[in-house]
Backbone bond lengths (Angstrom), bond angles and torsions (degrees), N, CA, C in turn:
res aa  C-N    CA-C-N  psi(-1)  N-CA   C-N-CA  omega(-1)  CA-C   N-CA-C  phi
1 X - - - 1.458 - - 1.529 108.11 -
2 X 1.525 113.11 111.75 1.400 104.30 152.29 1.261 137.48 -45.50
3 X 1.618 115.08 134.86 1.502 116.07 169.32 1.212 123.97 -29.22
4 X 1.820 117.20 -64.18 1.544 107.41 179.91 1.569 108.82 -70.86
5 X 1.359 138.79 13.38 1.460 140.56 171.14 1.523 103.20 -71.98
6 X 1.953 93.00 -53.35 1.552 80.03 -162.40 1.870 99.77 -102.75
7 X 1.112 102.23 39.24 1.707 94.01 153.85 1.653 112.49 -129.41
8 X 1.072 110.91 3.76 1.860 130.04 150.34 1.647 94.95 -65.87
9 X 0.911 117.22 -69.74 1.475 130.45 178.88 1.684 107.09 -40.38
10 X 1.123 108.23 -72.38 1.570 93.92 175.44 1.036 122.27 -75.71
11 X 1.258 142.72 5.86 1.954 145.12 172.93 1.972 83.25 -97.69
12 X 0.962 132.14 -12.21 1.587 112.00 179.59 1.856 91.67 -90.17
13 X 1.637 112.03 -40.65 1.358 104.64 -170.95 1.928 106.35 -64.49
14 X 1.019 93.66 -33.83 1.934 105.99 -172.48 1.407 95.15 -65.09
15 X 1.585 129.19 -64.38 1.553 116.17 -172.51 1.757 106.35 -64.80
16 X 1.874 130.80 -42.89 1.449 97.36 167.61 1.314 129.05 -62.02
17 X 0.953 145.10 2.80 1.959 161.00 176.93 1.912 79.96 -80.95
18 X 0.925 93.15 -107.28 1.768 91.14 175.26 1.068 114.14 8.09
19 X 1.254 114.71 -98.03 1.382 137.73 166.02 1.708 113.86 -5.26
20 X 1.466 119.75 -66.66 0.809 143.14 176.82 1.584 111.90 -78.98
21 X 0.941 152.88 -3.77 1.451 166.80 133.38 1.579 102.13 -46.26
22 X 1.345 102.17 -62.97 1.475 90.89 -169.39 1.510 124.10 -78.74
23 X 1.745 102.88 -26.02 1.451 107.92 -176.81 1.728 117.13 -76.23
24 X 1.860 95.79 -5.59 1.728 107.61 172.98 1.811 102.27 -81.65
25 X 1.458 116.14 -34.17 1.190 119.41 -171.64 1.538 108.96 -59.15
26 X 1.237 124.86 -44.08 1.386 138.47 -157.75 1.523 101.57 -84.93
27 X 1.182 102.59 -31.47 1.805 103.56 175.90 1.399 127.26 -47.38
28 X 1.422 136.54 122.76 1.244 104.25 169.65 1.484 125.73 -70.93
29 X 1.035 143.51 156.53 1.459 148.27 -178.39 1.607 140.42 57.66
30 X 1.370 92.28 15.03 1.180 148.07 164.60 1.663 100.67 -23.62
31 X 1.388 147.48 112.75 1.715 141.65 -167.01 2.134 82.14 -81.53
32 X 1.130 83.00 139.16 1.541 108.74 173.84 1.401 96.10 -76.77
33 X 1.499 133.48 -36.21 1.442 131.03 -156.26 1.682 98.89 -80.49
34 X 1.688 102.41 -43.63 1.689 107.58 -178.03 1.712 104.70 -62.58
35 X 0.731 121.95 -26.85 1.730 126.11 -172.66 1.537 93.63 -81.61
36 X 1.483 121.75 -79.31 1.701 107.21 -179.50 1.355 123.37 -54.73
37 X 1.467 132.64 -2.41 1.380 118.03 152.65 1.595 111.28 -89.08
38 X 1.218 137.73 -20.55 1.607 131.73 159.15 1.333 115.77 -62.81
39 X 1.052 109.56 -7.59 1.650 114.27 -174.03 1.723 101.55 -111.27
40 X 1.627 112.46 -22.02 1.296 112.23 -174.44 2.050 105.32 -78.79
41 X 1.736 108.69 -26.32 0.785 119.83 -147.31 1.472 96.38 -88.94
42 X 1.354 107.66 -49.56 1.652 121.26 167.60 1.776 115.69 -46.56
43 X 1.681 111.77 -50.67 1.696 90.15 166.43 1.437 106.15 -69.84
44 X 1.189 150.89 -35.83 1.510 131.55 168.08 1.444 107.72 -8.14
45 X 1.833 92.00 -79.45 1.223 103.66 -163.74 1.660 133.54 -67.44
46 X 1.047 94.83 -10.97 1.816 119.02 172.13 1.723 92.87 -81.05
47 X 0.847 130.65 -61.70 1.536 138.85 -172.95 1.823 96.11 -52.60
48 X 0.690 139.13 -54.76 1.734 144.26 162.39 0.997 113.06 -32.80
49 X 1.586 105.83 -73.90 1.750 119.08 -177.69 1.745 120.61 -29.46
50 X 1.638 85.11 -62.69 1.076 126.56 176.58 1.942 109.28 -45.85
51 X 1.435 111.20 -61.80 1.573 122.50 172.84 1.743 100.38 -46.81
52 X 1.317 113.10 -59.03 1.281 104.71 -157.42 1.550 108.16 -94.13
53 X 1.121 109.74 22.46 1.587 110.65 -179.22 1.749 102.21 -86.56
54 X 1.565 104.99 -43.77 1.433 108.06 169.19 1.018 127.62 -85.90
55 X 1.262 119.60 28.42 1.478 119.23 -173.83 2.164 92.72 -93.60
């Protein structure tokens, strides 16, 4: 896998995290704990992107 393959790859995983962040937000009753680990998981993956963007 090319580099820019797999950071296409993680900006598709980062916008469904998104995606899913917000459609947990709008929910009613929604666990606050499940939302701050989708949100923990998404800076992961921004934090990656981010590493290998300057590489």
């Amino acid at each position: 896998m090319s580099m820019s393959s797999h950071l296409q790859e993680l900006q598709k995983k980062h916008q469904h995290l998104s995606d899913a962040v917000a459609a947990a937000q709008r929910a009613p009753g929604t666990d606050d704990l499940m939302i701050a680990d989708l949100k923990k998981q998404k800076l992961k993956l921004k934090e990656e992107i981010s590493r290998l963007s300057r590489v």
